[in-house]
C-alpha distance (Angstrom), angle and dihedral (degrees) to the residues before:
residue distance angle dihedral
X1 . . .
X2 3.92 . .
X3 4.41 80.2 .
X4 4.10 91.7 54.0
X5 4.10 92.7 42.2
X6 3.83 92.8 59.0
X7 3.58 93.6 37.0
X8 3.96 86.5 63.1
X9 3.81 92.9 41.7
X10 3.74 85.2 61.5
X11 3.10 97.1 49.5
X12 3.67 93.0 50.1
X13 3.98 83.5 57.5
X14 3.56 96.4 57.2
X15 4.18 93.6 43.2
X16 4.36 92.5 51.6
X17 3.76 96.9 84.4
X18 3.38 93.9 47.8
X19 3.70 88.3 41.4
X20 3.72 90.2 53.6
X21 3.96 98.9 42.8
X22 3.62 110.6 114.8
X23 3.71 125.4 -141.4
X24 4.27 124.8 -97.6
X25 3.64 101.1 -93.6
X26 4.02 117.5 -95.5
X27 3.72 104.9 -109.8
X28 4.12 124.9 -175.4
X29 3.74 132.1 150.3
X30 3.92 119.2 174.6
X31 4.09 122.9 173.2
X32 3.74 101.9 -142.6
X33 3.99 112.3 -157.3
X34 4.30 111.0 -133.6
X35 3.61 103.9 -105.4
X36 3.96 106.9 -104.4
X37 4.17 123.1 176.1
X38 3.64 97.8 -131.1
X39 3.84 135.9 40.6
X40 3.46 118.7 -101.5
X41 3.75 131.0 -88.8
X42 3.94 126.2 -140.5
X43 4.07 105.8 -67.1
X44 3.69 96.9 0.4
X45 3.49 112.2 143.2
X46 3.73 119.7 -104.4
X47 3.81 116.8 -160.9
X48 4.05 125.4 -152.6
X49 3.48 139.9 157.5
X50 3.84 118.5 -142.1
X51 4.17 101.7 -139.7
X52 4.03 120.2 -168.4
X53 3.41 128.5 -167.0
X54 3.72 121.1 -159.0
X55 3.79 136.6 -175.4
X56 4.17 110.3 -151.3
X57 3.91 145.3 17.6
X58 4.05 96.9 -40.6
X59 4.25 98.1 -153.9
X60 3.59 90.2 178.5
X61 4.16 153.4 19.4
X62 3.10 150.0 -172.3
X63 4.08 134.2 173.3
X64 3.36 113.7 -143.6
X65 4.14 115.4 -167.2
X66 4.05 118.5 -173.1
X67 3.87 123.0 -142.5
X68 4.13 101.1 -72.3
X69 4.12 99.6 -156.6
X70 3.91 87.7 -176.7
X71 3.33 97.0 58.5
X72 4.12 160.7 33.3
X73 3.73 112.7 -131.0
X74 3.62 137.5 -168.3
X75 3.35 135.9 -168.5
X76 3.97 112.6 -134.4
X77 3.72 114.1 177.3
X78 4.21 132.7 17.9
X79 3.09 123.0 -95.5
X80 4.43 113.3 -74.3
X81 3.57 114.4 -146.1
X82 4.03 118.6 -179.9
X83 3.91 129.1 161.9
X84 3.95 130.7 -137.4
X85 3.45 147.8 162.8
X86 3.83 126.6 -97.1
X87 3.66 105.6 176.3
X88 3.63 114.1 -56.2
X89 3.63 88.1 -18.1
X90 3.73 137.0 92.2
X91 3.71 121.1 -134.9
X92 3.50 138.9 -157.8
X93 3.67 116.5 -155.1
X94 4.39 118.1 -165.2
X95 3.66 114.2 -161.3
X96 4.09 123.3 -169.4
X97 3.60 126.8 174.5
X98 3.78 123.3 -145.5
X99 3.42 147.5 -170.7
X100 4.42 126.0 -151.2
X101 4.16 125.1 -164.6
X102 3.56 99.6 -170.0
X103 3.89 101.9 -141.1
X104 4.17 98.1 -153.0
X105 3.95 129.9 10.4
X106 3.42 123.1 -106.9
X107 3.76 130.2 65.1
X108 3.44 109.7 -21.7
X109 4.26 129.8 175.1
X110 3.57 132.1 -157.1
X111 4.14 105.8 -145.3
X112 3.64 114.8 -129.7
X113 3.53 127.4 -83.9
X114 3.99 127.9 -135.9
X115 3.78 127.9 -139.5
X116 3.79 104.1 -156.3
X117 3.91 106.0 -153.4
X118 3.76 145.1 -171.8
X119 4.06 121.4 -157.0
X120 3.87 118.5 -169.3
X121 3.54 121.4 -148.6
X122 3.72 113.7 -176.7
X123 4.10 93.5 -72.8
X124 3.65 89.7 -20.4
X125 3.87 113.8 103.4
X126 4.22 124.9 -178.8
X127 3.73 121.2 -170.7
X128 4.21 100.6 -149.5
X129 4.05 121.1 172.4
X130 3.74 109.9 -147.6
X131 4.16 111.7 -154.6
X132 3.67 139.3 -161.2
X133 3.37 127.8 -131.2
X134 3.99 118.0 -113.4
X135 3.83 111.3 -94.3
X136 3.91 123.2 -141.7
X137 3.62 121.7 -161.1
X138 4.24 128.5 172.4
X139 3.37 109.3 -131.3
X140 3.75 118.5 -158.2
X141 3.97 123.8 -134.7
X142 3.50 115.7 -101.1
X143 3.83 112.5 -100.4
X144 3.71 127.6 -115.8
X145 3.48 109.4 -91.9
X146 4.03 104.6 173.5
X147 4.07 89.5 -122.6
X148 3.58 138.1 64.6
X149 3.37 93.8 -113.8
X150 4.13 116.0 95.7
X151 4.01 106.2 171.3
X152 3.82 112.0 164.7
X153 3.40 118.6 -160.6
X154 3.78 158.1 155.1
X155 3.64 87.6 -134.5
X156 4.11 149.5 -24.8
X157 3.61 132.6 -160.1
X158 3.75 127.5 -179.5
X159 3.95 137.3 -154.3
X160 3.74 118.1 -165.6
X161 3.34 111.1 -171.4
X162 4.30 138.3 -173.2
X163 3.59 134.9 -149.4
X164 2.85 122.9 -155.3
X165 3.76 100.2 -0.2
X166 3.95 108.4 -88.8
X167 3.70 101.0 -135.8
X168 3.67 101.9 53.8
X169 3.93 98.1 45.3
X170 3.98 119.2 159.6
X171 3.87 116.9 -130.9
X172 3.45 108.9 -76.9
X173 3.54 94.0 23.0
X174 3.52 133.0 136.5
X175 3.58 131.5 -162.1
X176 4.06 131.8 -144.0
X177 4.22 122.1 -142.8
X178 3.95 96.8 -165.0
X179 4.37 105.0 -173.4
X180 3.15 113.6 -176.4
X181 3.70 118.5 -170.4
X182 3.80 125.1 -174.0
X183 3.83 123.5 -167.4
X184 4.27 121.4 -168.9
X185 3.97 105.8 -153.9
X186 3.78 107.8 36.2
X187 3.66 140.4 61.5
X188 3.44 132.0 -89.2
X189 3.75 93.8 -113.6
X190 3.74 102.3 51.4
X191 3.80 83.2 63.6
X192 3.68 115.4 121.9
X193 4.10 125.7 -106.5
X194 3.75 122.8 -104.3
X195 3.45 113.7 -83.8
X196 4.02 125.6 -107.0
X197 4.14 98.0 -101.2
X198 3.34 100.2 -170.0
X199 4.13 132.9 153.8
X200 3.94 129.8 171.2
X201 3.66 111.3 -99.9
X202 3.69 86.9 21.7
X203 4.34 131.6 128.3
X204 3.53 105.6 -148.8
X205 4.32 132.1 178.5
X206 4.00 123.5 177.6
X207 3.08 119.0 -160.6
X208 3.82 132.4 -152.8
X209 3.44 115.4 -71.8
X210 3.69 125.8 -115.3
X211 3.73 129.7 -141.8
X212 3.52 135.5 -173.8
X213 4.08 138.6 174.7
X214 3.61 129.8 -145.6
X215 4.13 102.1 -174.2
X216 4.14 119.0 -149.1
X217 3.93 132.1 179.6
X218 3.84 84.7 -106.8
X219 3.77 93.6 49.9
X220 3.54 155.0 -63.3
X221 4.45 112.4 -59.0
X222 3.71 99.4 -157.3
X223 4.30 118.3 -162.7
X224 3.39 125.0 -155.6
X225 3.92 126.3 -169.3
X226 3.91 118.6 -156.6
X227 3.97 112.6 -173.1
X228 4.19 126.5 -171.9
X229 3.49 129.5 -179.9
X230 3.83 115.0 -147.0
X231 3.59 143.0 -175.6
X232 3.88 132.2 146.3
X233 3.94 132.8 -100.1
X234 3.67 93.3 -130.2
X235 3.66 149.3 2.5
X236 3.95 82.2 -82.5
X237 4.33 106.7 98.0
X238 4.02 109.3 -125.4
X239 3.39 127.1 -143.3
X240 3.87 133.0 -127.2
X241 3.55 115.9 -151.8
X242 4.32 120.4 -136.3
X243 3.53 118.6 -88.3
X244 3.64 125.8 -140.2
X245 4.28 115.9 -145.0
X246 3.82 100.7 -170.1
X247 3.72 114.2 -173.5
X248 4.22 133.5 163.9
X249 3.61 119.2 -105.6
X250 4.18 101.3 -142.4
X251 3.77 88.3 -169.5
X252 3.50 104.6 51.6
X253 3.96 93.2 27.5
X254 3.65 95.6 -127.1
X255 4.03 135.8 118.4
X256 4.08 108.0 -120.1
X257 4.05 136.6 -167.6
X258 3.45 136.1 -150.5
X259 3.44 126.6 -164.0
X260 4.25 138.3 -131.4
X261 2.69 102.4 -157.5
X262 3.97 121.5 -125.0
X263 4.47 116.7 -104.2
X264 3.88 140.8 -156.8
X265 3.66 98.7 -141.9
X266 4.11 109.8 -175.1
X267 3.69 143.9 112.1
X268 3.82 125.5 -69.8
X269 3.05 127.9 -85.9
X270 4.04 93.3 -118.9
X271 3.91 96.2 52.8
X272 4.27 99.8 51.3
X273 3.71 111.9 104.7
X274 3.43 115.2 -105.0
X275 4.27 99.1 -148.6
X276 3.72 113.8 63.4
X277 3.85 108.6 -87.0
X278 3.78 130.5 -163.9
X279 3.69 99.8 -55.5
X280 3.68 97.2 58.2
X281 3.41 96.6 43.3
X282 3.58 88.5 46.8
X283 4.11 92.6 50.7
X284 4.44 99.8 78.3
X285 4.03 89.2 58.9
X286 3.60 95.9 36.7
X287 3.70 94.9 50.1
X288 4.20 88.6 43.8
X289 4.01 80.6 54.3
X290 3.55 94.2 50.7
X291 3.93 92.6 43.7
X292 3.99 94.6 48.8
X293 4.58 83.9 47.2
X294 3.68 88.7 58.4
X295 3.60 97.7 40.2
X296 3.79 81.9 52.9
X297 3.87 98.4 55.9
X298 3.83 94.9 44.4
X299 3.93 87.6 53.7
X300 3.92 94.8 43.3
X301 4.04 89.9 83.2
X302 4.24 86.8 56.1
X303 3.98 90.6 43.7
X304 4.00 90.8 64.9
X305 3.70 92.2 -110.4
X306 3.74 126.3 138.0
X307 3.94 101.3 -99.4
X308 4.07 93.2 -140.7
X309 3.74 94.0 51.2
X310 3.74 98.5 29.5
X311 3.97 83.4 56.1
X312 3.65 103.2 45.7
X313 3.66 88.4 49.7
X314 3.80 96.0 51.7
X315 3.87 87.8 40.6
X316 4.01 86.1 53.3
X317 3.56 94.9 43.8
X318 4.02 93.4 48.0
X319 3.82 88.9 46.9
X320 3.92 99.2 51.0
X321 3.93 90.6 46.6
X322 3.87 90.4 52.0
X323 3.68 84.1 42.8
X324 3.84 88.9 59.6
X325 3.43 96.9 39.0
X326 4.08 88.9 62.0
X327 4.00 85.7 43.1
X328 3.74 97.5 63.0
X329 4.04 93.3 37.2
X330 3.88 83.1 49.9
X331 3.52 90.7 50.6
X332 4.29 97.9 48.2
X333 3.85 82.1 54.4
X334 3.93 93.4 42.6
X335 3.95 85.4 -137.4
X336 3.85 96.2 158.9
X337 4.02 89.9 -174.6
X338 3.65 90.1 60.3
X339 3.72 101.1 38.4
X340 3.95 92.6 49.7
X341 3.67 86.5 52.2
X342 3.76 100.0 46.5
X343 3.91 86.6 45.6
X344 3.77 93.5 59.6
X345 4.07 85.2 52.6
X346 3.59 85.5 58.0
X347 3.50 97.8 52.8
X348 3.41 95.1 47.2
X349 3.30 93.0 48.9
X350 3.72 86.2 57.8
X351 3.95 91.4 45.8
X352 3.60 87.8 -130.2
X353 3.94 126.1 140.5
X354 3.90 110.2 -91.4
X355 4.25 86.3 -145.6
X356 3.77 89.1 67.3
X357 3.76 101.8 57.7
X358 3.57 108.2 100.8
X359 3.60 82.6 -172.9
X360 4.12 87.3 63.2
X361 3.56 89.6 44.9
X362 4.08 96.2 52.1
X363 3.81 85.5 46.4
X364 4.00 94.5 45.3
X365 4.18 87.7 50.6
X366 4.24 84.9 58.5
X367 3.34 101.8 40.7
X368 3.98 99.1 44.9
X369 3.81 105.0 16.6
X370 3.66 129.6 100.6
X371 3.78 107.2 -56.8
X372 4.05 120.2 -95.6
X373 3.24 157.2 145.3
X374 3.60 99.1 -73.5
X375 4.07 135.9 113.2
X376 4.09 105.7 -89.7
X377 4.07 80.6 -131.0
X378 3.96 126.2 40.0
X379 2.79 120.9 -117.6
X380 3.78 116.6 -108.0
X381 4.08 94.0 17.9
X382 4.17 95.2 128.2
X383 4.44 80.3 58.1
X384 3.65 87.6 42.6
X385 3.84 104.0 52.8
X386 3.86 87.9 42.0
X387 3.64 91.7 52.5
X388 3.57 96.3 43.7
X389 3.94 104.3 65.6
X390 3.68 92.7 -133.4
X391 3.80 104.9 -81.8
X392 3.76 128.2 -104.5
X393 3.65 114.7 4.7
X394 3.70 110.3 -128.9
């Protein structure tokens, strides 16, 4: 008896590490795509949260993402960690949500994606990578939309704002369109550019364009600022033409437009001369000029002269001595808006490069250098851009 009683206890012995030994860790990481009724199109967003499931104390972690050629990503939330029961078991559960722009249509994977853990067991510690499988999604071509914009999205509002109002400006005064346009499901650099905002007889500046991101479990909402500074040529108002922001709705499945809306941008009423200044005076010989430029093109075909060339010259010529002619009234007023823009006409006119006019340049350094004491308009410029040939030719 005392012989078969320490016989078991040895046995016992030899069966505790075993009996002790814990199992490998249980390791499984899956991204799971949102479930969405239609495939795709070209940059829509794709949303998908990257779940784990791991078996033990995790110490440590680290995601690990590949180059993913198909696609822009972004990451929208942290990382959720939470702990339950399965069984006798504890379980961690890792939760991740993501957002895809597929970059072309077709079929289109997303590689897989390692997890890169560390489980603690008393002394005990096991380095185990968890990895997704590859993902394939069909992406649709983008639709014909008639414009070069394509901007899918959940949603997009706009705000187009004034200040001061642009059709009761004071002299001197310039005015500020601020539209702000903010788009939920797509980052801020797939955004669109400002928009040309230009108007005859109108003084426009853009200026960079801002963009922001505010990121959300449901997707990215992306801002983006556009800014112009306006003011007109002349006492005359100018007028902005509507602008039409078309944009795909990826809920509803449907293209959409917004509208800017179009502007009179001018002087009040209250601050325009009352005696003809410059501009009418100006108007008898300009319009004789114009006359005698026309009468000059229709003749060039009797002269001998190759129409095409014979006409781009006289339209050239006509255009730079108009050009002039708004120079030197620009200059008596010492409007620097105006005289800046009828010195580009005259340069262009010339088809000469604007970055060789040291004329520009001396202009350029009173209009937008530090502010002083000095004339908005040299004195002498009108001479000076005549003189000067135009600069480099492009």
């Amino acid at each position: 008896m005392v012989k078969a009683l320490a016989a078991l206890l040895t046995l016992l012995a030899l069966l505790a590490p075993f009996a002790s030994a814990q199992p490998l860790p249980e390791a499984q990481l899956d991204l799971v795509l949102d479930p969405a009724p239609h495939p795709p199109f070209e940059g829509e967003m794709v949303l998908a949260t990257l779940r784990g499931r791991y078996v033990g104390n995790v110490a440590r972690d680290e995601l690990v993402f590949p180059p993913i050629d198909d696609f822009d990503w972004m990451q929208l939330t942290p990382p959720e960690w939470s702990q339950q029961r399965v069984g006798q078991r504890a379980v961690n559960s890792f939760a991740l949500r993501l957002a895809f722009f597929p970059r072309r249509d077709g079929p289109r994977n997303i590689p897989p994606i390692e997890h890169a853990l560390t489980f603690v067991d008393g002394n005990q510690r096991r380095d185990v990578t968890a990895v997704s499988p590859p993902v394939s999604i069909a992406v649709e071509p983008r639709p014909a939309t008639g414009t070069e914009w394509w901007l899918p999205a959940r949603g997009v509002t706009v705000r187009d704002e004034w200040a001061p109002r642009p059709d009761r400006l004071a002299p001197d005064e310039w005015t500020v369109r601020t539209v702000t346009l903010e788009v939920a499901g797509q980052p801020p650099h797939t955004l669109p550019s400002a928009p040309p905002m230009y108007a005859g007889g109108l003084f426009t500046f853009g200026e960079p364009d801002e963009r922001t991101v505010r990121l959300t479990a449901d997707g990215p909402v992306s801002t983006i600022i556009w800014r112009y500074r306006m003011k007109p040529q002349t006492d005359a108002p100018a007028d902005l033409d509507e602008i039409p922001l078309s944009w795909f709705d990826t809920e509803a499945r449907a293209g959409r437009s917004l509208l800017l809306e179009g502007r009179h941008v001018g002087f009040a009423a209250s601050v325009l001369p009352r005696e003809p200044g410059p501009v009418a005076r100006w108007s008898v010989p300009a319009g004789a000029l114009a006359g005698f430029g026309l009468g000059l093109a229709l003749l060039a075909p009797r002269l001998g002269l190759r129409r095409g060339a014979a006409m781009g010259r006289v339209r050239r010529a006509v255009t730079a001595i108009a050009s002039a002619l708004r120079l030197a009234i620009a200059e008596r007023r010492a409007d620097g808006p105006s005289a800046r823009a009828a010195l580009l006409g005259l340069i262009h006119a010339r088809g000469a490069d604007p970055e060789g006019s040291g004329a520009l340049a001396e202009l350029d350094a009173r209009l937008f250098g530090p502010p002083g004491g000095a004339d908005p308009v040299p004195a002498g410029l009108t001479r000076r851009a005549l003189a000067e040939g135009g600069g480099r030719r492009r």
